[in-house]
C-alpha positions as CSV (number, residue, x, y, z in Angstrom):
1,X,125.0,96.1,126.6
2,X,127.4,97.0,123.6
3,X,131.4,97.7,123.9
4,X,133.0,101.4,123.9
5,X,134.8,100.1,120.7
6,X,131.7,99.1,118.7
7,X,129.3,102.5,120.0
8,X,129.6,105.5,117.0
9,X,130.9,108.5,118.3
10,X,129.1,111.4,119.3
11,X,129.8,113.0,115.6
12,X,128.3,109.5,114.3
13,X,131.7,108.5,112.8
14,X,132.2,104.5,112.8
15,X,135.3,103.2,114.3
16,X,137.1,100.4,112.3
17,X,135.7,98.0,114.8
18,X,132.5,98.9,114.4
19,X,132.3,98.6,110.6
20,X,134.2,95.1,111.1
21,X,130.9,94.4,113.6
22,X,128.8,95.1,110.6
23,X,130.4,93.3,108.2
24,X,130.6,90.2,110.3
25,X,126.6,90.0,110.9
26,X,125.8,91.1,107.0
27,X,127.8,88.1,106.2
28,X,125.4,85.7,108.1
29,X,122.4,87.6,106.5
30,X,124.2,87.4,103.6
31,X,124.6,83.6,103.6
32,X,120.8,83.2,104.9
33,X,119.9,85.0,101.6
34,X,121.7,82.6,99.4
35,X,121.6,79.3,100.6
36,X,117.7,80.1,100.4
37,X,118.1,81.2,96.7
38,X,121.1,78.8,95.6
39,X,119.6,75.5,95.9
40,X,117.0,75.7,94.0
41,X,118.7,75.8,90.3
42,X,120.5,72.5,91.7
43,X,118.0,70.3,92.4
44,X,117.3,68.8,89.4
45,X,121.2,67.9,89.4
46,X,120.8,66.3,93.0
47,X,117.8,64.4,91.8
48,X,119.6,62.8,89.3
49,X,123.1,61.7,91.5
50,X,120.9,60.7,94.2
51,X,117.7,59.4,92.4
52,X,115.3,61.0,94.3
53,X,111.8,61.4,93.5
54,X,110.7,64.9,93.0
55,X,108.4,64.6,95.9
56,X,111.5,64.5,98.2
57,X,113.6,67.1,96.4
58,X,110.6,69.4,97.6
59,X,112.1,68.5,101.1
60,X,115.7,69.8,99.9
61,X,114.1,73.2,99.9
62,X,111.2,72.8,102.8
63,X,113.1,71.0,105.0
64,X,115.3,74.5,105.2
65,X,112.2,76.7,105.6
66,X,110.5,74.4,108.1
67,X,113.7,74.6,110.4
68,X,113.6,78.6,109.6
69,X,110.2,79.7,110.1
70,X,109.4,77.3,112.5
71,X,111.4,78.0,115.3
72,X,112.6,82.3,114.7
73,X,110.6,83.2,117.7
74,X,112.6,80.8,120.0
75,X,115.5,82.1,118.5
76,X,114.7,85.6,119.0
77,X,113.9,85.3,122.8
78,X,116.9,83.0,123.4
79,X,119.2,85.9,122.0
80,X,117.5,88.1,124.4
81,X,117.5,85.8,127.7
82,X,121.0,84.2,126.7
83,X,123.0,86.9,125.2
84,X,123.3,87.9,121.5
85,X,126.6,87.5,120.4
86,X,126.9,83.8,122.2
87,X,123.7,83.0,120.4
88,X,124.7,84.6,117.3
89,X,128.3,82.7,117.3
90,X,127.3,79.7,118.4
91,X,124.5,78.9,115.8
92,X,126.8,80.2,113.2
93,X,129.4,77.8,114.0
94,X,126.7,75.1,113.6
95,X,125.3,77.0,110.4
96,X,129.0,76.3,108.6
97,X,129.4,72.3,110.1
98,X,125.7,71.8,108.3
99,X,126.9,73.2,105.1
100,X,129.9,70.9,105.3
101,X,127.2,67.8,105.8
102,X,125.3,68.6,102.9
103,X,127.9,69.0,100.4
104,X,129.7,65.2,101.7
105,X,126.3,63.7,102.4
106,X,125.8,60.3,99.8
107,X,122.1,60.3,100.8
108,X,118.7,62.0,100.4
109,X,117.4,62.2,104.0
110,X,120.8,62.6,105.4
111,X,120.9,65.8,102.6
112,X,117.5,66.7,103.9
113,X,118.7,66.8,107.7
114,X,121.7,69.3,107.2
115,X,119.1,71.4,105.4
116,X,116.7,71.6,108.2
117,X,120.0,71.9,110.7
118,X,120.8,74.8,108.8
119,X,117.4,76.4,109.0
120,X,117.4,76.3,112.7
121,X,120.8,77.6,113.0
122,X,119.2,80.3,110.3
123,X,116.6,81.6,113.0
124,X,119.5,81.7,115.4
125,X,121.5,84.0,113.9
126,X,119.2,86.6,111.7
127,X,117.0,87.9,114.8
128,X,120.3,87.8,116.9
129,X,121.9,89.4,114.3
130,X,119.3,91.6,113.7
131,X,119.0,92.6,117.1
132,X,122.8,93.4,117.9
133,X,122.7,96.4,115.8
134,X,119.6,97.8,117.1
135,X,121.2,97.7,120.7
136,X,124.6,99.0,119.0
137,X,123.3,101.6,116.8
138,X,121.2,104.6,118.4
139,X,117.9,104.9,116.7
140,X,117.4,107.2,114.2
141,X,120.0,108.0,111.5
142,X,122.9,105.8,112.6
143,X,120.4,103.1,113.0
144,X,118.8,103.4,109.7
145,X,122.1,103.9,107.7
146,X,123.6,100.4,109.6
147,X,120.0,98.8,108.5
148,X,120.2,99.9,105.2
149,X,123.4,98.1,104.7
150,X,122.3,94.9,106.3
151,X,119.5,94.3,104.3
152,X,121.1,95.5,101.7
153,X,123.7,92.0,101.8
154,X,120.3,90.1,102.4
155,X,119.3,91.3,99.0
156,X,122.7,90.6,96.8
157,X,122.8,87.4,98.7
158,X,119.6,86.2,97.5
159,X,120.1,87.8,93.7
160,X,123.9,86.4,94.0
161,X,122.8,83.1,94.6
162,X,120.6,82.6,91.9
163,X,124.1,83.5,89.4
164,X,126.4,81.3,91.6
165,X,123.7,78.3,91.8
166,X,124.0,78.0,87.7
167,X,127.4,78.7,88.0
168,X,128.3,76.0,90.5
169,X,126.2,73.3,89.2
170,X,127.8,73.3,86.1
171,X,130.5,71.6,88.1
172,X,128.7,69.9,90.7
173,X,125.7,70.6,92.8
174,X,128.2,70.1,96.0
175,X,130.1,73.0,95.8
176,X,126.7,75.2,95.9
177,X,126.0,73.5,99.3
178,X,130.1,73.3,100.5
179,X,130.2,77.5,99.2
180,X,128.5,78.7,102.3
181,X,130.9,76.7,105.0
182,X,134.4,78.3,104.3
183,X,132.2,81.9,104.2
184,X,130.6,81.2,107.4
185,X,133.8,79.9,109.1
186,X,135.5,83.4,108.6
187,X,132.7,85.4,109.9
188,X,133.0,82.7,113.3
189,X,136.4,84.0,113.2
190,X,136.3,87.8,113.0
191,X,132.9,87.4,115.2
192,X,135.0,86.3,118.2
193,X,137.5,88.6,117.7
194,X,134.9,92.1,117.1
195,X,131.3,91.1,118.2
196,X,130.3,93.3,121.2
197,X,129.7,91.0,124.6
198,X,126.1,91.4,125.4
199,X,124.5,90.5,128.8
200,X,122.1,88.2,129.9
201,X,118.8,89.5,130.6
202,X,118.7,90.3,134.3
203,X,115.5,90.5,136.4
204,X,113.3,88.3,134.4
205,X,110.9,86.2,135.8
206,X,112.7,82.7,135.0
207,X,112.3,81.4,131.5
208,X,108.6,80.7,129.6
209,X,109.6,77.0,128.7
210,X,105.3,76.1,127.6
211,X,105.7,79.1,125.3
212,X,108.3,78.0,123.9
213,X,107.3,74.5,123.8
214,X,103.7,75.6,122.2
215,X,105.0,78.7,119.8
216,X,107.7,76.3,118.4
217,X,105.2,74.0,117.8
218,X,102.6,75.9,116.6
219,X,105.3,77.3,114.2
220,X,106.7,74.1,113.1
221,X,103.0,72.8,112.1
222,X,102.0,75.3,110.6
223,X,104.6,75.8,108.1
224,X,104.8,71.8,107.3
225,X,101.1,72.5,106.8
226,X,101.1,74.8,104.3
227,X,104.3,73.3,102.2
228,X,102.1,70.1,102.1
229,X,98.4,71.3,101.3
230,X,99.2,71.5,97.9
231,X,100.6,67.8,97.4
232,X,97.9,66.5,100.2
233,X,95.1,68.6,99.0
234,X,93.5,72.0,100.8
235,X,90.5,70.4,101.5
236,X,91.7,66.9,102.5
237,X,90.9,65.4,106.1
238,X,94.6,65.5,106.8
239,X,95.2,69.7,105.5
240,X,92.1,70.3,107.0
241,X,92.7,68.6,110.7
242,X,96.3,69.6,110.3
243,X,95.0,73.6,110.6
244,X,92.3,73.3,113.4
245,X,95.9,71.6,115.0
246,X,97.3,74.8,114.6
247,X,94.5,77.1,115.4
248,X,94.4,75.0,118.9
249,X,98.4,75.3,119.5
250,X,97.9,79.4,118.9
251,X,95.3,80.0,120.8
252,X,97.3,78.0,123.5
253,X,100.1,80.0,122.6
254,X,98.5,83.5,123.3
255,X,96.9,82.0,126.4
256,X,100.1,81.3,128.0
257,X,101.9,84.3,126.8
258,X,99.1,86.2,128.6
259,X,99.4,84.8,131.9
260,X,103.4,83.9,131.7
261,X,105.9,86.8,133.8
262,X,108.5,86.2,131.1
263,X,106.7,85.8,127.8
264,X,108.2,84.5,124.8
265,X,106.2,87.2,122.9
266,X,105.1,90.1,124.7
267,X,101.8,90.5,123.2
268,X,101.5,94.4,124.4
269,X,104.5,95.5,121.1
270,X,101.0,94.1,118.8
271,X,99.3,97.0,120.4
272,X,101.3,99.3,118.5
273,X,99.7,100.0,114.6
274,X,103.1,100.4,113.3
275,X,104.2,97.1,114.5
276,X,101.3,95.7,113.4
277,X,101.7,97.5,109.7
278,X,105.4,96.1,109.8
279,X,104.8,92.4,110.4
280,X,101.8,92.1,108.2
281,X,103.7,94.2,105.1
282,X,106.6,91.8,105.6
283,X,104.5,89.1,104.9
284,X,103.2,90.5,102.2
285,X,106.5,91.5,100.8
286,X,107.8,88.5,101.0
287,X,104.9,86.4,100.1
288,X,104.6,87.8,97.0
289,X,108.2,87.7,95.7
290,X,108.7,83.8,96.5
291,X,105.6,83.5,94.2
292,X,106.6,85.7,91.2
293,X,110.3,84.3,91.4
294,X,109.0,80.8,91.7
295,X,106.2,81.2,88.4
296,X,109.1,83.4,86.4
297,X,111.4,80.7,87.0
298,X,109.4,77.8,85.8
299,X,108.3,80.1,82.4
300,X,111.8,80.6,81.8
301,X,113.4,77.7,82.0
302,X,110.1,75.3,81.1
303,X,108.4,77.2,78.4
304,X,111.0,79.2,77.3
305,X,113.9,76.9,77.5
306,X,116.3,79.3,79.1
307,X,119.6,77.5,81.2
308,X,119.6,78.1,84.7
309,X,122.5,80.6,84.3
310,X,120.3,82.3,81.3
311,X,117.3,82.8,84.3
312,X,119.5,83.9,86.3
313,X,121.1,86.5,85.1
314,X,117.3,87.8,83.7
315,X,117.0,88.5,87.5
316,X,120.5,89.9,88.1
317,X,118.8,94.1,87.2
318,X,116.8,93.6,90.5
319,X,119.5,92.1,92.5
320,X,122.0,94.8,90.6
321,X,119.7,98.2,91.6
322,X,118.6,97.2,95.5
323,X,122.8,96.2,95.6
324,X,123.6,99.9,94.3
325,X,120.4,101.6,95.9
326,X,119.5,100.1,99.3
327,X,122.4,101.7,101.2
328,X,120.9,105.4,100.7
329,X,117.4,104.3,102.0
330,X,118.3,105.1,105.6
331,X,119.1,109.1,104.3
332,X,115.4,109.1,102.4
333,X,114.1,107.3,105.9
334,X,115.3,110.3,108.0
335,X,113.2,112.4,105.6
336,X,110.4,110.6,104.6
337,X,109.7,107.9,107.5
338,X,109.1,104.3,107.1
339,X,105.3,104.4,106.1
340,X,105.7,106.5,103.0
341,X,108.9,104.5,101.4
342,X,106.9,101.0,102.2
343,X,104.0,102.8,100.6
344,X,106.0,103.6,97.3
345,X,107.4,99.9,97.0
346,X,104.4,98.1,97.0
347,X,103.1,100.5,94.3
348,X,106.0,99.9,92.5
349,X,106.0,95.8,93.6
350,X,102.4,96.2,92.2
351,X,103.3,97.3,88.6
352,X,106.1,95.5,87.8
353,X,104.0,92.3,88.8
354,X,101.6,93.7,86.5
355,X,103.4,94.3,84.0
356,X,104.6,90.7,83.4
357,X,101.1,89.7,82.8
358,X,102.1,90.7,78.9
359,X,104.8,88.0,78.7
360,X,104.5,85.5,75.7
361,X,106.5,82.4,74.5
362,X,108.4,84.8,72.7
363,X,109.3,87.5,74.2
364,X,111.2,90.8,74.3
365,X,113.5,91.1,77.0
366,X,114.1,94.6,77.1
367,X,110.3,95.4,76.8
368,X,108.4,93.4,79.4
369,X,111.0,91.4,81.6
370,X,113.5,94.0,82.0
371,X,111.5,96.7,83.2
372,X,109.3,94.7,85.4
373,X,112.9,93.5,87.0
374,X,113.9,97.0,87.4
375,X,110.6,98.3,89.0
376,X,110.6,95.3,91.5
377,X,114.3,95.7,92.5
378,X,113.6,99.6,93.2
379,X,110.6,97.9,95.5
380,X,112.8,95.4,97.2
381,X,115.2,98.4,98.1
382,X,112.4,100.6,99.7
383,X,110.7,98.0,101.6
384,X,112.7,95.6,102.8
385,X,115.5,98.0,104.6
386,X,112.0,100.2,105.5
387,X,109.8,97.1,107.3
388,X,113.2,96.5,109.6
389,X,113.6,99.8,110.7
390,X,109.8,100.2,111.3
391,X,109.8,96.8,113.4
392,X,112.6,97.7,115.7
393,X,112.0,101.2,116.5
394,X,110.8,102.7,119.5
395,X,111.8,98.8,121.2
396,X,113.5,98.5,124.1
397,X,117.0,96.7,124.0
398,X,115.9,94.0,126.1
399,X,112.6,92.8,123.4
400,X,115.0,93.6,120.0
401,X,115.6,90.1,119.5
402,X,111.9,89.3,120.3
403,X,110.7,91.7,117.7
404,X,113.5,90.5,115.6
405,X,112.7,87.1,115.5
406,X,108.7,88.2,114.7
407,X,109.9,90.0,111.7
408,X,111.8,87.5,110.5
409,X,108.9,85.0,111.5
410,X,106.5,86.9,109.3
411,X,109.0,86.8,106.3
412,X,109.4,82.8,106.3
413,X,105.6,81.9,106.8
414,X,104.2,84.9,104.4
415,X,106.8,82.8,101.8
416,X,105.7,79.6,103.0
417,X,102.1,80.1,102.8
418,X,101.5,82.4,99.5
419,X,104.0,80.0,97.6
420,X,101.6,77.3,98.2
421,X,98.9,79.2,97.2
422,X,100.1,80.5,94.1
423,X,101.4,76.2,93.7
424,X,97.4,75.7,94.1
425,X,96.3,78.3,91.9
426,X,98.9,77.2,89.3
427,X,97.6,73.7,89.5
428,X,93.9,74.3,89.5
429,X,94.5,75.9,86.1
430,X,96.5,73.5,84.8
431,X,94.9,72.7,81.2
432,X,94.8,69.3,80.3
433,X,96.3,69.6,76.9
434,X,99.6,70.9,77.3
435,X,100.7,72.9,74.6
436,X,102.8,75.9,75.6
437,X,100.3,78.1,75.4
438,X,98.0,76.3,77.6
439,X,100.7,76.3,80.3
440,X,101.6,79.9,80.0
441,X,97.6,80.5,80.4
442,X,97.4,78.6,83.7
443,X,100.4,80.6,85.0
444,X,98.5,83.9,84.5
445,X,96.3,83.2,87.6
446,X,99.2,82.5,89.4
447,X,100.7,86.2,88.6
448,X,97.3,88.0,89.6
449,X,97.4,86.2,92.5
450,X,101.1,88.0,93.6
451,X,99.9,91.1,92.1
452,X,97.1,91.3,94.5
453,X,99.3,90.1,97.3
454,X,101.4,93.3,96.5
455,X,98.4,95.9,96.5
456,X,96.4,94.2,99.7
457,X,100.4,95.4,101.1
458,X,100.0,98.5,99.5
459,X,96.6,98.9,101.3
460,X,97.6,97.9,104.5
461,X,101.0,100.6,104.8
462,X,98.0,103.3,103.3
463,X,96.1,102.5,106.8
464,X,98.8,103.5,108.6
465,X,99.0,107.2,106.7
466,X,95.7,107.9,106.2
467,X,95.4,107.9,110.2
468,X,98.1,110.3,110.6
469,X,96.1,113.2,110.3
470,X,93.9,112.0,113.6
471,X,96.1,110.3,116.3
472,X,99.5,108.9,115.5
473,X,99.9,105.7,116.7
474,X,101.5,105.1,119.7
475,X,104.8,102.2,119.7
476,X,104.2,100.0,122.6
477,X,107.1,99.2,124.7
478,X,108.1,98.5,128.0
479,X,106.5,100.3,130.8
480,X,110.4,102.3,131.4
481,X,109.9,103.9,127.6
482,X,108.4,107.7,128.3
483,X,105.4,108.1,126.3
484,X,106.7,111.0,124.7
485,X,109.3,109.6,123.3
486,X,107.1,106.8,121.9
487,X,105.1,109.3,120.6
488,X,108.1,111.2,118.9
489,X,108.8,107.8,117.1
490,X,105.8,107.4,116.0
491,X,105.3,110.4,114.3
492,X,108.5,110.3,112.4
493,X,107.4,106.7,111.4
């Protein structure tokens, strides 16, 4: 349910209040973006005031995604059963008191804990957030545009982190964990004052606490899973049990789902090809940009000596074009659709990843890094904004947090579990002589193996257009949506 003073007009203008709506959840996504991008040039700093082994600085950054990816699709459904905006405000409240912690914290685990608070508070507010302006903006062109936008802060939160972090840590690694509190504390503020009530869901079937008990779970494991395998081993008793764990919890999972009046995840929206397209091409979106950023980052700084604020700024062109760009991708949505724009930014992920194969310990910016920056921004801003209005069209108000927190479920664990495959690759090459060159060699692998993340993408969104021509595929919803206008959205998808 959404306010007369947050609902565009009939001639699609936004009221004042509406755009202060906006603004107030692209400042959450904004600081999801960079807390996930800022810590990571600060570590070595926090290391050495807290002398902590590198094995636990790993937790710093895992402890966040393990929180995050671990518990989105409880978050999700809660937004739906318990209202958005008291969701939303309420785990953003926690999201700035966490941030507080971690920048006064004397101590590694304690450090550790506000990261994983944070995560959870994380997959609070992005599918609530997500979800409030899919029930406040119509689908189609208003909906797109207001999209657009939001990723769009998603985006220059992640690239601005990455400047701030080697700004910031020049001073002291606390301020790029305190930054995010005073930020977050604001948005609480205008939030009460502008978000739209919501109402509870009504008429459902009591609340599917095994689900939840089993998807969190399932969620939690496999995540920790994956982080680990590459310190533990992929093929060690412990990775090896830890999955069959997993696989057990999941099938669990779709078990109860199936039988359960109230389902945390109504397994019918997987019906849908689109939906399908959308949560696997997140993955791989996202997949293979933690792995190139996380082997670019490690040639820069390692082999070619660069200072964190010198790598940063090498990625600052992305960040700069999907900044500039993203908010016109909802216009070339209402013309294209969603499948052909996903389409083109995997191709173009695809080539820029390709194209910094040719790096060498001395390179020339402007030749190789550059335009493979440029050609993976203009990616970022076709895809990203794309995969979100793809997921959430042709759902019904009552599953958009649901289908939120899936998305946003796909993005964590496709990061999650291709970093740690690109971490194994990397180390399986690792020479034991190593000279520069050798290093540089073993990295190579790594970059193939996000290049061919970024086509299999390619070749999954190609699926969906090559069967256009035949049937379109039809979006699943509830049993109220009219198959014709299911049908309408899928065609224009």
């Amino acid at each position: 349910m959404t306010s007369p003073l947050t609902t565009p007009s009939s001639e699609g203008r936004w009221t004042p209040r509406l755009w202060g709506t906006l603004l107030v959840l692209c400042a959450a996504m904004f600081l999801d973006a960079l807390d996930v991008s800022m810590v990571g040039v600060a570590l070595p700093s926090i290391g050495s005031d807290l002398h902590l082994s590198t094995s636990t600085l790993q937790w710093i950054v895992s402890g966040y995604i393990l929180g995050y990816g671990g518990l989105l699709l409880l978050g999700g459904r809660t937004a739906d059963l318990l209202g958005r905006r008291q969701v939303f405000l309420v785990a953003l409240g926690v999201f700035a008191l966490a941030s507080l912690l971690g920048g006064l914290v004397d101590s590694g685990p304690l450090l550790i804990a506000s990261r994983f608070i944070k995560g959870l508070s994380a997959a609070f507010t992005a599918p609530a957030g997500l979800s409030i302006i899919t029930t406040t903006f119509p689908e189609g062109p208003l909906r797109n545009r207001a999209l657009s936008i939001y990723t769009t802060c998603a985006a220059t939160g992640f690239s601005m982190g990455l400047v701030l972090s080697g700004l910031l840590t020049e001073a002291s690694w606390r301020f790029t964990m305190l930054l995010p509190a005073p930020i977050a504390l604001i948005a609480l503020a205008v939030g009460l004052k502008l978000l739209p009530r919501s109402a509870r869901e009504k008429n459902h079937a009591g609340y599917d606490i095994p689900g939840a008990v089993i998807g969190t779970a399932s969620m939690l494991l496999l995540v920790f899973t994956v982080v680990q395998a590459p310190e533990a081993g992929w093929a060690s008793a412990r990775t090896l049990l830890s999955f069959l764990a997993v696989a057990v919890l999941l099938t669990a999972f779709v078990l109860v789902e199936r039988r359960s009046p109230s389902p945390l995840v109504r397994l019918g929206v997987l019906r849908s090809g689109s939906q399908v397209r959308a949560q696997l091409g997140a993955v791989a979106f996202f997949g293979s940009y933690v792995g190139f950023q996380f082997l670019t980052t490690l040639y820069m700084q390692s082999l070619l000596g660069w200072s964190a604020l010198h790598t940063a700024l090498a990625f600052l062109p992305a960040g700069a074009l999907v900044a500039v760009s993203s908010t016109k991708v909802g216009a070339i949505v209402d013309r294209f659709g969603t499948q052909r724009l996903i389409a083109a930014g995997f191709a173009l992920m695809a080539v820029g990843y390709a194209l910094f194969l040719q790096v060498d310990l001395d390179p020339v910016y402007a030749a190789v890094i550059l335009p493979s920056m440029l050609l993976i921004g203009a990616a970022c801003a076709l895809v990203f904004p794309s995969l979100n209005i793809q997921a959430t069209n042709g759902v019904e108000d009552h599953e958009q947090g649901m289908v939120s927190g899936l998305l946003n479920t796909s993005v964590q664990v496709g990061g999650a579990i291709f970093l740690a495959v690109v971490t194994a690759v990397v180390t399986a090459a690792a020479p034991a002589d190593a000279t520069p060159q050798a290093v540089l060699d073993s990295y190579r692998p790594g970059f193939m193996v996000v290049t061919g993340i970024a086509v299999v993408g390619l070749l999954i969104t190609l699926s969906g257009l090559r069967g256009r021509g035949t049937q379109p595929s039809i979006v699943v919803t509830g049993s109220t949506v009219k198959e014709a206008e299911a049908e309408r959205v899928a065609v224009r998808d």
